[in-house]
Residue, then its C-alpha position, 0 to 999 in steps of 0.5 A: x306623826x300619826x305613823x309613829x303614833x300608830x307604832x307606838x299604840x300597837x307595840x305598847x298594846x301588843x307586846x305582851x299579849x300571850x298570842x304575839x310573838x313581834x310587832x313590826x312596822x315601820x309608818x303605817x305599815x305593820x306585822x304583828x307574828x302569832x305564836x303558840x308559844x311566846x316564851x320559845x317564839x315557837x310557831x304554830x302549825x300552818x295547817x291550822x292558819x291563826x293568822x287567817x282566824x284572826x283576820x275573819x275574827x277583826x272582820x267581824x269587828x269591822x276591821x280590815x286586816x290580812x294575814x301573809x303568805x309567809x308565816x302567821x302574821x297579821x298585817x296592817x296597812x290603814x291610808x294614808x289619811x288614816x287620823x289618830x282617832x282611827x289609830x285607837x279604833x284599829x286598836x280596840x277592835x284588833x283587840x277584841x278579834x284577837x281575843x275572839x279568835x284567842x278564844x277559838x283557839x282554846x275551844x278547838x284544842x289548838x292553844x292552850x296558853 
């Protein structure tokens, strides 16, 4: 139950965001893909690691994620004791680091959206 619900909260929260390229997951385990350009699905650069930029920005908000070695996804795998309360918590502040690390990404010229 709560699998499903944290599928659907991060799907229904993310899908439309401009830096999302895919939301993934099967349960408790997900990927959302970054992208620079949301339209063409075109990846952006590796050596300016987005994924990794969004991970230290959720840091700062007090959530644990990882970023994978392949491409710029974000990962997420809470425990299995995770609770529907928690799912809204994961939400909220991988919402607040993207937006931060969205923010960065302007300011440094990466992005532009």
């Amino acid at each position: 139950e709560v699998g499903a619900q944290f599928q659907r909260h991060m799907r229904e929260a993310f899908a439309d965001h401009p830096l999302v390229g895919h939301v993934r997951g099967e349960g408790l385990i997900m990927g959302i893909e970054l992208v620079a350009d949301k339209a063409g699905k075109e990846a952006f650069d590796p050596r300016h690691k987005v994924a990794a930029r969004v991970v230290q920005a959720c840091l700062a908000e007090g959530l644990i994620t990882r970023n994978l070695p392949s491409g710029e996804i974000v990962a997420f795998s809470p425990p299995l004791t995770v609770t529907l309360d928690d799912v809204e918590l994961i939400r909220t502040r991988f919402e607040s680091g993207l937006d931060k690390a969205m923010a960065g990404l302007r300011a440094d010229g990466i992005w532009q959206g």
